[in-house]
Phi, psi and omega in degrees: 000308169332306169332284180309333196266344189253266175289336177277339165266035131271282217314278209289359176279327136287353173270340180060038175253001185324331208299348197291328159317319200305348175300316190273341207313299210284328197279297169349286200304304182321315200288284175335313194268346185263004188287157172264141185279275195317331207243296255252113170310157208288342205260304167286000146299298170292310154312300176275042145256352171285356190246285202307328171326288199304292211315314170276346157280344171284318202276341183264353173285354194251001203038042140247093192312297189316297166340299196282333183292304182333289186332280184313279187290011178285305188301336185301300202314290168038254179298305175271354139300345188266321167296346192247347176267023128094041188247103196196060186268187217279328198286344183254343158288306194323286200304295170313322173294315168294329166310325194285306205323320179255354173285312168301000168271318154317276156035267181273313155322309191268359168087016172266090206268298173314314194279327188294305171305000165285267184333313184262265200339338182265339169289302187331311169316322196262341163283327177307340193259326164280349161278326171288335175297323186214092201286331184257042163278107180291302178308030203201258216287354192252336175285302168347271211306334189273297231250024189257314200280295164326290175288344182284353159275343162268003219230283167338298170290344154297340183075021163252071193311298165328307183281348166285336202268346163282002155268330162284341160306317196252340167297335222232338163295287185340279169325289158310339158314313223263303208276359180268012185259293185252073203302312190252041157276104171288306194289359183268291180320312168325282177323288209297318169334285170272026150277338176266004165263319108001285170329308211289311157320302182305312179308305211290318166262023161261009187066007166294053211292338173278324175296302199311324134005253170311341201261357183269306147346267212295351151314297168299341170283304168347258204322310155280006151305294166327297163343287154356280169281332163237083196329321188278357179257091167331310180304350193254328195299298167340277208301342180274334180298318190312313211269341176256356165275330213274354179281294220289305204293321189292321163314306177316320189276353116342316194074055177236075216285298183318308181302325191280320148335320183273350169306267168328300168330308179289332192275308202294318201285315214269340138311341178285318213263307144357291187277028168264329175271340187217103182250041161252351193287081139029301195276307214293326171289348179279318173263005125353286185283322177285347167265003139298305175312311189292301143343321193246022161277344191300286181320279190331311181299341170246022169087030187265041200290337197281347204285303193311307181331271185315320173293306178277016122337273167008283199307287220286351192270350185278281183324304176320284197292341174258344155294337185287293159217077160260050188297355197247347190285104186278004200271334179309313174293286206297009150266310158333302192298322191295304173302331169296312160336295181326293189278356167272325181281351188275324191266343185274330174309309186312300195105041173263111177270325178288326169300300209296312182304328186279325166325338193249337189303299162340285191314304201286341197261348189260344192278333180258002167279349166241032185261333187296335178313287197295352214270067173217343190270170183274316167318307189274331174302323195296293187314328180305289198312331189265349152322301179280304205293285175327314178301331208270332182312283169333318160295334184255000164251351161272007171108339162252115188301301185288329163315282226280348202264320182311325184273344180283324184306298148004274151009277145304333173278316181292313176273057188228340181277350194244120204304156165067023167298344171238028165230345186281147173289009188239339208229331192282316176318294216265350172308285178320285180312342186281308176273338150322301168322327195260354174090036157237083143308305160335293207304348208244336208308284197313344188297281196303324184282318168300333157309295186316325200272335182274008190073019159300124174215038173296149201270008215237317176264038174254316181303279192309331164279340167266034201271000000 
C-alpha cells in the first residue's frame, strides 16, 4: 500500500495519471480510516497520514469531496495526535499544513468561505512554525509565501481586497527572498509571475489603475525572463501573449490607445507562433480570437471602423467554429457576446439603429443564458451592463426615452449586487454610465470624479460622461 500511495503516485502525478488510483482509493481509505490512532506509532502515524493526503487528492480529481474531507480528516486526527505526543517537528507541520490546505480549498469548492478561512489561517500557522524551526530554509518561505497566497485569494473572493493585496505582498516578498537563494528555479520564477498577477487584481479592485498596471508589467518581464531562458516552451510563450494582452487592455483604459494596440498586437503574434506548433489547441485559439476582439474595441473607439470590422469577423468566424466543438465552454459564447456587442455599436456609430438592436439584442441573450452562473463575477456583470447600456442608447435614439431610462434602471439593479462597484474601474465604468442614464448623475458625481483621478480615459466612456 506505501507503495501504491507513495512512490507510484509521484511517478503518476506529473503524468496527470492520479486517476490510475481510484481502484485502490476505497479499499485504502477503508483500511486507513479504520485504524486506532491512538495504538498506532507515532512514525506510522505520519505515513499513513501521508497516504491519505494522496488518496484524497485521486478522490478529489475524481469529485468525490466527501471521500477526499475522510481522508484529509482521518490524516488530521494523525497528525495532532503526534502533535499532542509533543511530536511537532518541521515534517509534521509540512504535512498538517497541507492537510488544513485542501481541506480550505473543499471549503471554497463547496462556497463554505468562513470555514476555508479557518482551514487556511491554520495552514498559515503551521508555515509560520516551520520557518521558527528552520528559519534559513528557503523551503519554510516559499511554503509560507504559498499559504499567504492562498488566503490572500480567498480573502479576495470575500470581497476584502485590502487585507489580500497585504497577503500577496507578503507572498511575493517571500518568494523573491527565496529566488535570491536559488536565482534559476524556473518554477519559482512562474509563481512569482503569478503573485504579481493575483497583487494586480487586488490593486484593481482597490481602484488603483496605475498599480494594477505596472504589477502587470512585472509580470510580463517575469515571464519573459522565462521565455528567454527557454525560447522553445509554448507554456511561457502562452503566458506572455496573455500578461501582454491583459497590459494592452489596461493601456486602452488609460486612453493610451497606440501603446495598447502594440500591446494586443505582440499577444496575437506570439499566439499565432504557438499554434504553428500545435494550431489544435482550442484555448490558445480562443484567446486568439479574443485579443483580436479586444484590439478591434480599440480601433472603433478611434474611428478605425473597417480595421475592427475585420477583426472582428475574423474572431467571431474563429469563435463559431469552436463552439461547434466546444459546448461546455462559457468563455467561447462570451466572446461571441463581445463580437455582437462590437458590431451593434459600429451600426449604432452609422446610425444603423436596426442592425445595432439586433445586434445588441444577440449579445445581451447569450451574456444572460450564463449569467445566473456568473452573477457574482465583475467581469460578466460588466460585459451585460455595457450591453444593456448600449440597448438604452438605441432605444433613446429612437425616440424611446422611457423604454431606455427603464433598461438603465435594470442596470443599476443588477450591478448594485456587486461589491466595489464604485471604486475597481472595470465595474465603476458601466455603474457610472448606468445612473447618468437613468438621470442621477449626482449620485455618481464622486464616481466620475474618482475615475478622473486615477486616469481612467476609456475613450467610449469619456465621450459619454462628457456628452
Amino acid at each position: 500500500m506505501n507503495f501504491m500511495v507513495g512512490d507510484f503516485a509521484d511517478k503518476l502525478r506529473p503524468l496527470g495519471k492520479l486517476d490510475l488510483l481510484d481502484g485502490v482509493t476505497q479499499k485504502a481509505l477503508q483500511y486507513l480510516a479504520n485504524e486506532d490512532v491512538a495504538r498506532t506509532p507515532t512514525a506510522a502515524r505520519l505515513q499513513q497520514a501521508k497516504a491519505l493526503q494522496t488518496l484524497a487528492e485521486v478522490s478529489r480529481s475524481r469529485g468525490a469531496a466527501a471521500d477526499a474531507l475522510q481522508a484529509l480528516n482521518q490524516a488530521e486526527l494523525l497528525l495532532l495526535a503526534n502533535v499532542a505526543a509533543g511530536q511537532h517537528d518541521n515534517d509534521v507541520a509540512k504535512n498538517l499544513g497541507a492537510v488544513f490546505f485542501w481541506q480550505g480549498q473543499i471549503a471554497v469548492d463547496q462556497g463554505r468561505l468562513d470555514e476555508a478561512e479557518r482551514k487556511l489561517l491554520a495552514y498559515q500557522d503551521e508555515t509560520l512554525r516551520m520557518n521558527a524551526i528552520d528559519p534559513a530554509n528557503p523551503d519554510a518561505w516559499i511554503e509560507l509565501s504559498y499559504a499567504r497566497s492562498s488566503l490572500g485569494v480567498l480573502l479576495q473572493k470575500k470581497g476584502e481586497a485590502e487585507k489580500a493585496a497585504a497577503l500577496f505582498e507578503g507572498s511575493i516578498a517571500l518568494k523573491q527572498r527565496a529566488l535570491g537563494e536559488r536565482p534559476k528555479d524556473q518554477r519559482l520564477q512562474a509563481e512569482l509571475a503569478n503573485s504579481f498577477s493575483w497583487l494586480a487584481s487586488a490593486k484593481a479592485a482597490m481602484g488603483e489603475l496605475q498599480a494594477t498596471t505596472d504589477l502587470y508589467k512585472h509580470q510580463r518581464a517575469a515571464l519573459e525572463e522565462l521565455q528567454t531562458a527557454e525560447p522553445n516552451a509554448s507554456v511561457w510563450s502562452y503566458r506572455l501573449a496573455i500578461a501582454n494582452k491583459v497590459v494592452g487592455g489596461l493601456l486602452a483604459l488609460q486612453g493610451r490607445t497606440d501603446e495598447a494596440v502594440a500591446s494586443l498586437n505582440i499577444s496575437e503574434d506570439g499566439l499565432r507562433a504557438i499554434l504553428l506548433k500545435e494550431p489544435t489547441n482550442r484555448i490558445w485559439q480562443r484567446e486568439r480570437s479574443i485579443t483580436g476582439l479586444q484590439t478591434a474595441r480599440i480601433l472603433v473607439s478611434t474611428g478605425k471602423t473597417q480595421a475592427a470590422l475585420e477583426k472582428i469577423r475574423a474572431s467571431e468566424s474563429s469563435l463559431v467554429e469552436l463552439q461547434s466543438i466546444d459546448k461546455k465552454s462559457d468563455e467561447i459564447p462570451r466572446g461571441l457576446a463581445v463580437s455582437h456587442y462590437l458590431q451593434a455599436l459600429i451600426a449604432f456609430n452609422n446610425g444603423d439603429m436596426q442592425t445595432a438592436e439586433v445586434q445588441a439584442n444577440k449579445s445581451e441573450e447569450i451574456l444572460n443564458s450564463i449569467y445566473e452562473k456568473y452573477r457574482t463575477d465583475r467581469f460578466v456583470n460588466a460585459e451585460l451592463a455595457h450591453t444593456m447600456l448600449l440597448k438604452a442608447r438605441i432605444l433613446d435614439r429612437g425616440g424611446r426615452r422611457d423604454a431606455s431610462i427603464d433598461l438603465c434602471k435594470t442596470t443599476i439593479s443588477n450591478l448594485s449586487s456587486v461589491s466595489g462597484r464604485e471604486r475597481d474601474f472595470r465595474i465603476a465604468d458601466p455603474w457610472v454610465r448606468a445612473n447618468i442614464c437613468a438621470g442621477d448623475a449626482a449620485s455618481v458625481a464622486h464616481v466620475v470624479a474618482f475615475m478622473k483621478r486615477i486616469g481612467y480615459n476609456d475613450a467610449d466612456y469619456s465621450a459619454f460622461v462628457n456628452q
